[in-house]
C-alpha positions as CSV (number, residue, x, y, z in Angstrom):
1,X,44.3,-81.0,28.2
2,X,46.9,-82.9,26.1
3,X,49.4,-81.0,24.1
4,X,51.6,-82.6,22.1
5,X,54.8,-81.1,20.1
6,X,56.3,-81.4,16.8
7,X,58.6,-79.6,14.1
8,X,56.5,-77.7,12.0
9,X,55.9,-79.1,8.4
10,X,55.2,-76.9,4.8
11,X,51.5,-78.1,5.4
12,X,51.5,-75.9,8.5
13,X,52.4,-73.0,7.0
14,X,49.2,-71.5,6.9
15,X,47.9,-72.5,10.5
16,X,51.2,-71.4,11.9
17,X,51.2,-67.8,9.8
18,X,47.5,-67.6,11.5
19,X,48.7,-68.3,14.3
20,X,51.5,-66.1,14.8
21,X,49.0,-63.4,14.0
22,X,46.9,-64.5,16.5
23,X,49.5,-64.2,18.9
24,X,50.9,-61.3,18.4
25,X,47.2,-59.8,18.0
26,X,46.7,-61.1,21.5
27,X,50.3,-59.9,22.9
28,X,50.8,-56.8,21.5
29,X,47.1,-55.1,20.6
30,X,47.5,-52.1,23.4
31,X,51.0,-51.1,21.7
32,X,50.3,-51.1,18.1
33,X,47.3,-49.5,16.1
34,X,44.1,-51.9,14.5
35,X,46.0,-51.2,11.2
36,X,49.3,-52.7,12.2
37,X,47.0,-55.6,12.2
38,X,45.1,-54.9,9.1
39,X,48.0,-54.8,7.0
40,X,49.3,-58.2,8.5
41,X,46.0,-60.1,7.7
42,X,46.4,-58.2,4.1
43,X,50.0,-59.3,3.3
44,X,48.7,-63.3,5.3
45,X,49.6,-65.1,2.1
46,X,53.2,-63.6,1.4
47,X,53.7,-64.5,4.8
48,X,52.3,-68.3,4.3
49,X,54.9,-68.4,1.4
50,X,57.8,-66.8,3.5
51,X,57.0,-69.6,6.0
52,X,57.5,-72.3,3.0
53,X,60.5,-70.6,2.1
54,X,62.0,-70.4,5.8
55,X,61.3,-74.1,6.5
56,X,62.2,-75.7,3.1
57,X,65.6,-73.4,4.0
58,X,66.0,-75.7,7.4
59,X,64.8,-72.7,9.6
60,X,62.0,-75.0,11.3
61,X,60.1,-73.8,14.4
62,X,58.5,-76.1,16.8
63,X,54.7,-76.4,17.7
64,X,52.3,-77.2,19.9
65,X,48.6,-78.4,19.6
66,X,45.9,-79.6,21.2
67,X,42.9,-81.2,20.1
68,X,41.8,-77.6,19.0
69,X,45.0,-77.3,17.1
70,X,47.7,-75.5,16.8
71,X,48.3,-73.5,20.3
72,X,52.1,-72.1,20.4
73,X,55.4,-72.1,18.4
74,X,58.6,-71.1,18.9
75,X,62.3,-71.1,16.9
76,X,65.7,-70.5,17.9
77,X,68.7,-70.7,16.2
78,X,72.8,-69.4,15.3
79,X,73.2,-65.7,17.4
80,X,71.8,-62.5,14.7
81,X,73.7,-59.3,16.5
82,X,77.2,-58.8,16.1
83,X,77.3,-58.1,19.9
84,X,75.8,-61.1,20.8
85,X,76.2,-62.4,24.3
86,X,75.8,-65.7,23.3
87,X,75.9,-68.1,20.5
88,X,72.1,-69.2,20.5
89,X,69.3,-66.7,20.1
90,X,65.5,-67.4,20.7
91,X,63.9,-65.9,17.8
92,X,60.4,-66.3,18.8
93,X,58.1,-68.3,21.6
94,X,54.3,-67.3,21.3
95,X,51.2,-69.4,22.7
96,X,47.7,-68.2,22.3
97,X,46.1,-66.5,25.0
98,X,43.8,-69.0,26.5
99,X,46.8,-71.5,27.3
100,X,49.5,-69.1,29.3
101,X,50.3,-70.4,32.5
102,X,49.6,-74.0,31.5
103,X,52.7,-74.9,31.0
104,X,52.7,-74.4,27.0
105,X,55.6,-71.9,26.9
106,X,57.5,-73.5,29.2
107,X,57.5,-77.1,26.8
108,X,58.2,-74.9,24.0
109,X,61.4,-72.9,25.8
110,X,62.6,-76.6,26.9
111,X,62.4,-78.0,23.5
112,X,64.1,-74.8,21.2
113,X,67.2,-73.9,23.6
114,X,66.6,-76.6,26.7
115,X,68.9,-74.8,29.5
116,X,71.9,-73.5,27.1
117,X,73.0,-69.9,27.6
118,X,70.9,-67.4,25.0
119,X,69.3,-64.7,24.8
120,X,66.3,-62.8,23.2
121,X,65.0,-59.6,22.5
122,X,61.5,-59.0,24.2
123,X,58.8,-55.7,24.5
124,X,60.1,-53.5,27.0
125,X,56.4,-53.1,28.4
126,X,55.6,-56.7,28.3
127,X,55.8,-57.3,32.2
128,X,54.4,-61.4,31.7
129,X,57.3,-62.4,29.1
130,X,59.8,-60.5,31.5
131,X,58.9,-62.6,34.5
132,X,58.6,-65.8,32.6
133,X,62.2,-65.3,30.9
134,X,63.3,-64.1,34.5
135,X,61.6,-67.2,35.9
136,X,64.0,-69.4,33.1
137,X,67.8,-67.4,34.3
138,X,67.2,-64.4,32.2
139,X,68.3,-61.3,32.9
140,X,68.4,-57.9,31.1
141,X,71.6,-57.2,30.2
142,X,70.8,-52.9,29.7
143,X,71.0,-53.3,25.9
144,X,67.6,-51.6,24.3
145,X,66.8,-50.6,21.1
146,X,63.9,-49.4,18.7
147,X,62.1,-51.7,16.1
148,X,61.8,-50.7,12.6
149,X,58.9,-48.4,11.5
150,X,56.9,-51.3,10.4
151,X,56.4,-52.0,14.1
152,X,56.2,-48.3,15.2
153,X,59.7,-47.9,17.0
154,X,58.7,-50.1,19.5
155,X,61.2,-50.6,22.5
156,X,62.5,-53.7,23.1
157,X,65.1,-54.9,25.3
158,X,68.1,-57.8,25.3
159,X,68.0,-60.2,27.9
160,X,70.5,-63.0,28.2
161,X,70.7,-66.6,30.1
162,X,74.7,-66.3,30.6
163,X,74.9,-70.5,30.8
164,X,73.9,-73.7,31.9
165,X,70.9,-72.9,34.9
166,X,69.7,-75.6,36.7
């Protein structure tokens, strides 16, 4: 399999907005309800536009295809919490189901924060991203919180790479 990785373009916008669903279809199904789902495949081409918007802003994410197409993404970018534990964030990494442990997420982590100290927000039941973040020289740090209602109060937890690994 060859996979190859770019900067996403505004002619993505749709396969990437798809594809995020996809992902989070894939990741998150057993924690949220089919209409969680419904709702994001109603509202697909505000999304699509919101992508335009984000991009034409500079906020670019990176992706990776194969010759099927697009298979992952991921962005990272200036810290979001005022408590921040570091100055980078990673704001997302997804890759579609039938690619983890090929070696996708790990090309996308390299290419959006390389081996800078950051940290993330991640599921608190999502045991794979755990080890693969712990795999990378993340560590929870204890902070947790609740996501908005939108995504039904869902626990997630902070974990942070504290500096160069190697």
């Amino acid at each position: 399999m060859t996979i190859s990785l770019r900067p996403a373009t505004l002619d993505d916008a749709e396969a990437v907005t798809r594809l995020h669903l996809r992902c989070h279809e894939e990741a998150y199904g057993r924690h949220l309800p089919p209409e969680f789902f419904a709702r994001r495949r109603e509202t697909l081409p505000e999304r699509v536009e919101g992508f335009r918007r984000a991009v034409s802003a500079g906020h670019v994410p990176t992706v990776t295809y194969d010759a099927s197409g697009l298979i992952g993404l991921a962005a990272a970018g200036p810290a979001q919490d005022a408590d921040a534990p570091a100055e980078l964030e990673l704001n997302m990494i997804y890759t579609i189901e039938r690619v983890h442990g090929s070696g996708v997420g790990q090309l996308l982590l390299d290419a959006v924060i390389g081996r800078r100290a950051a940290y993330l927000w991640v599921l608190e039941d999502n045991p794979r991203a755990h080890a693969f973040y712990a795999r990378n020289g993340f560590v929870p740090d204890g902070t947790r919180k609740l996501m908005d209602e939108d995504w039904y109060r869902l626990p997630i937890v902070r974990m942070v790479r504290p500096g160069e690994v190697s």
